[in-house]
C-alpha positions as CSV (number, residue, x, y, z in Angstrom):
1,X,0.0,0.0,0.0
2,X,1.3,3.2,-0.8
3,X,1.2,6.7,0.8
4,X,-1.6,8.7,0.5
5,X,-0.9,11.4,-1.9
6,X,-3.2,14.4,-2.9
7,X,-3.7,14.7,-6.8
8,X,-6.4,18.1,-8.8
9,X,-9.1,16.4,-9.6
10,X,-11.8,17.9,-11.9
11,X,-15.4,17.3,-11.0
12,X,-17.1,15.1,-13.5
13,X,-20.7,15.7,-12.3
14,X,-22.4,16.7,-9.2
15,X,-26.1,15.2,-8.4
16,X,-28.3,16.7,-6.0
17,X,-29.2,13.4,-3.6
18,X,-31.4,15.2,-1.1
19,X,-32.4,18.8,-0.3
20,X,-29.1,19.2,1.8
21,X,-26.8,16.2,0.4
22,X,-24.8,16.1,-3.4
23,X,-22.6,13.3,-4.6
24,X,-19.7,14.6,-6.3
25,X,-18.0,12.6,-9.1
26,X,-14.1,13.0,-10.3
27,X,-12.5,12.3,-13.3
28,X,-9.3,10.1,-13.0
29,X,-7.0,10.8,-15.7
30,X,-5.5,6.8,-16.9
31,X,-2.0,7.2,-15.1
32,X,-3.7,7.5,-11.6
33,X,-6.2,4.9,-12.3
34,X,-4.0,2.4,-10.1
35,X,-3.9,4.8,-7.4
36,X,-7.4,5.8,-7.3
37,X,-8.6,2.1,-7.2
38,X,-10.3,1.2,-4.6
39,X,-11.6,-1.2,-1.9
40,X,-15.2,-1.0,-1.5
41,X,-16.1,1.2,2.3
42,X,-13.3,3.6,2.0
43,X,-12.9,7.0,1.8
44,X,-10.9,10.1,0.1
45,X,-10.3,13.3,1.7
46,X,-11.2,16.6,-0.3
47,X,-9.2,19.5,0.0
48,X,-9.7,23.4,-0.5
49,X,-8.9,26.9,0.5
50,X,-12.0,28.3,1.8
51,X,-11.6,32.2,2.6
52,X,-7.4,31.9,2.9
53,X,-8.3,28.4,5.1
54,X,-7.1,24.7,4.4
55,X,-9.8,23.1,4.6
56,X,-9.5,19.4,4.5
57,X,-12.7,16.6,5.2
58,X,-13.2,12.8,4.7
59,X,-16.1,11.5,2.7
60,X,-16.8,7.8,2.0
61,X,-16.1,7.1,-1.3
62,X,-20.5,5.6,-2.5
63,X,-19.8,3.5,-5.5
64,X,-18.5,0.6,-6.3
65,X,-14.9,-0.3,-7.9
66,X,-17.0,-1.7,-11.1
67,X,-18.7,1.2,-11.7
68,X,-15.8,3.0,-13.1
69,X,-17.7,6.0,-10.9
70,X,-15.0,7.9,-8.1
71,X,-17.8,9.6,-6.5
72,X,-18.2,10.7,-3.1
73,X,-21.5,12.0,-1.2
74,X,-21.6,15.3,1.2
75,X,-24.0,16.1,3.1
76,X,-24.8,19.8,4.4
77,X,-23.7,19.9,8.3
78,X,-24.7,23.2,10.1
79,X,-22.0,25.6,10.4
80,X,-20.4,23.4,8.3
81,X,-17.8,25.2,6.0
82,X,-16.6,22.8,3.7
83,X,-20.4,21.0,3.5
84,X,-21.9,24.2,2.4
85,X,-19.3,24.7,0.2
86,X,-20.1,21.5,-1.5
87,X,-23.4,21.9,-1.9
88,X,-23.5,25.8,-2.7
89,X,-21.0,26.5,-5.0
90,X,-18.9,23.8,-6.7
91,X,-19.8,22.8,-10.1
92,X,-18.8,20.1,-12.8
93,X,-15.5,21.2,-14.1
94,X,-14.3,22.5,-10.6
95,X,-10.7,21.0,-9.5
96,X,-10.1,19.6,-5.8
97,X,-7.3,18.5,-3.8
98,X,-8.4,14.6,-4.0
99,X,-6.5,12.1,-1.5
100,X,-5.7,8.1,-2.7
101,X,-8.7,6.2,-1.3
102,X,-7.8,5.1,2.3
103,X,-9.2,3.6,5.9
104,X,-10.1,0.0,6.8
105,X,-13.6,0.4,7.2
106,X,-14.9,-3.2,4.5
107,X,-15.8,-6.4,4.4
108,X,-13.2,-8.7,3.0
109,X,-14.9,-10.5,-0.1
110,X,-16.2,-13.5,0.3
111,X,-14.7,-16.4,-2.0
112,X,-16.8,-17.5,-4.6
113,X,-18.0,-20.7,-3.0
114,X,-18.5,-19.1,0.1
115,X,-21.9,-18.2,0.3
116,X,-23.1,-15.5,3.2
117,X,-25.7,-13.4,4.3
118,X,-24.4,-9.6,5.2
119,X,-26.8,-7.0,7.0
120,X,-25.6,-3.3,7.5
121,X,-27.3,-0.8,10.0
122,X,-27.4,3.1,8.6
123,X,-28.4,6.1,9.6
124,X,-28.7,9.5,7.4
125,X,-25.0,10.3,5.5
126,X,-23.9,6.9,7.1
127,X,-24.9,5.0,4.0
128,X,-21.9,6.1,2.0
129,X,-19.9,3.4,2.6
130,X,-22.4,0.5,3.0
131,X,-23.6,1.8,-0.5
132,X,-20.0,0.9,-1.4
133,X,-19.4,-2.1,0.7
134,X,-23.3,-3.2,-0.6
135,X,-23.1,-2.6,-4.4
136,X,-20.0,-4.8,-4.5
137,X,-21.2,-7.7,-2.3
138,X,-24.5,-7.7,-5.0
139,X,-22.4,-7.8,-8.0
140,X,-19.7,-10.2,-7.0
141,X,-21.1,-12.8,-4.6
142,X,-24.0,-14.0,-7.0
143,X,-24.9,-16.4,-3.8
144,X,-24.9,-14.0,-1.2
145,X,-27.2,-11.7,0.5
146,X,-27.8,-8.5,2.3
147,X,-29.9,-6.8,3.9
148,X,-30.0,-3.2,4.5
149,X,-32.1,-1.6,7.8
150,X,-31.4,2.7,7.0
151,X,-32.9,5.1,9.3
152,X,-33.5,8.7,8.3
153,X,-35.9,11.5,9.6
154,X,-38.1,11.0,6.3
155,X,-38.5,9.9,2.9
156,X,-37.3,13.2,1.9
157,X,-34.0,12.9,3.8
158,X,-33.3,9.5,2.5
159,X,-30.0,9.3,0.5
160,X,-29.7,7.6,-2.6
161,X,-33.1,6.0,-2.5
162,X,-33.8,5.9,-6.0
163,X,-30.3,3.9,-5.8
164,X,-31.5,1.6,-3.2
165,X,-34.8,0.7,-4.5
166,X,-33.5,0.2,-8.0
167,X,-30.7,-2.8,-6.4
168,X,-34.2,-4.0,-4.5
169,X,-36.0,-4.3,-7.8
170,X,-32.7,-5.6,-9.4
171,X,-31.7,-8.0,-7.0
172,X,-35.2,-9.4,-5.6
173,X,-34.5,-12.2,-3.8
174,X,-30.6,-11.3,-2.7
175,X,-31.1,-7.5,-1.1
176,X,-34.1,-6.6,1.5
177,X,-34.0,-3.0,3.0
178,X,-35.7,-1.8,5.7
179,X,-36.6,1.8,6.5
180,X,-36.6,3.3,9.8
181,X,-38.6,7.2,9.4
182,X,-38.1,9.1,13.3
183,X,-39.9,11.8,11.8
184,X,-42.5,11.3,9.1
185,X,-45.8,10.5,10.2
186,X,-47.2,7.2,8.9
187,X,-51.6,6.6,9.0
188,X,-50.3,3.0,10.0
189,X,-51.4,2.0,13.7
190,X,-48.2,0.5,13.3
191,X,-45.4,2.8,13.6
């Protein structure tokens, strides 16, 4: 494993997830390809000058290594500087101070006779990396399982949930999700 290392990236797209959350893609030019490849769960950290400050924050990288996808998602924090940032003013063709993918936060893949059942537990911005770690389990382990339970306040607030129901309507008998809503009201006795 090599050192982390900071490299310009340009943004390739940015996608409004949620009223206060964007996902942020990069383009990786061919000769950092190797050192942008990643393992499914971790993260880069972003760098910028905001108002003469470094500022420098970690975000969980949400795709998988097959997608051919660096992207990254950021969600608005109060006060935060660099969140705001991110979701008020950069655009596609911006450059940031991108750090090599690192941390240790995955699931080692499972062998392909080894057949098991994964369940992750997320709440709000926390699905970054199990959208990672749970893209790559679905497309590689073609006998395994997960299931998802992903709290949030409300439907509203629910990142990437076009994404999730998509892999529930792809993957039908493999992936179950569950969603925990603290705040939405529900005409369900119930909840």
């Amino acid at each position: 494993m090599s050192t982390p290392k900071f490299h310009p990236l340009k943004i390739r797209e940015i996608r409004r997830e949620t009223a206060d959350c964007v996902s942020i893609s990069f383009e990786v030019p061919e000769a950092l390809g190797e050192a942008y490849a990643f393992t499914p769960g971790q993260h880069l950290t972003l760098r910028r000058a905001i108002n003469g400050e470094d500022l420098r924050r970690s975000y969980s990288i949400c795709t998988s290594p097959s997608e051919g996808d660096l992207r990254v998602a950021v969600k608005r924090v109060p006060g935060g500087r660099f969140s705001s940032y991110a979701n008020d003013t950069l655009r596609s063709g911006d450059v940031l101070d991108v750090m090599t993918p690192s941390g240790k936060f995955f699931s080692p893949p499972a062998n392909g006779a080894q057949v098991r059942h994964v369940v992750a537990f997320a709440a709000g911005s926390g699905i970054t990396p199990i959208m990672s770690i749970l893209k790559s389990v679905l497309e590689n382990e073609p006998r395994s399982s997960f299931t998802l339970f992903y709290a949030n306040k409300s439907t509203d607030s629910i990142i990437f949930l076009e994404a999730v129901e998509d892999l529930k309507n792809r993957y039908l008998n493999r992936f179950s999700v569950y969603h925990v809503l603290s705040r939405q009201q529900s005409d369900s006795s119930l909840f």
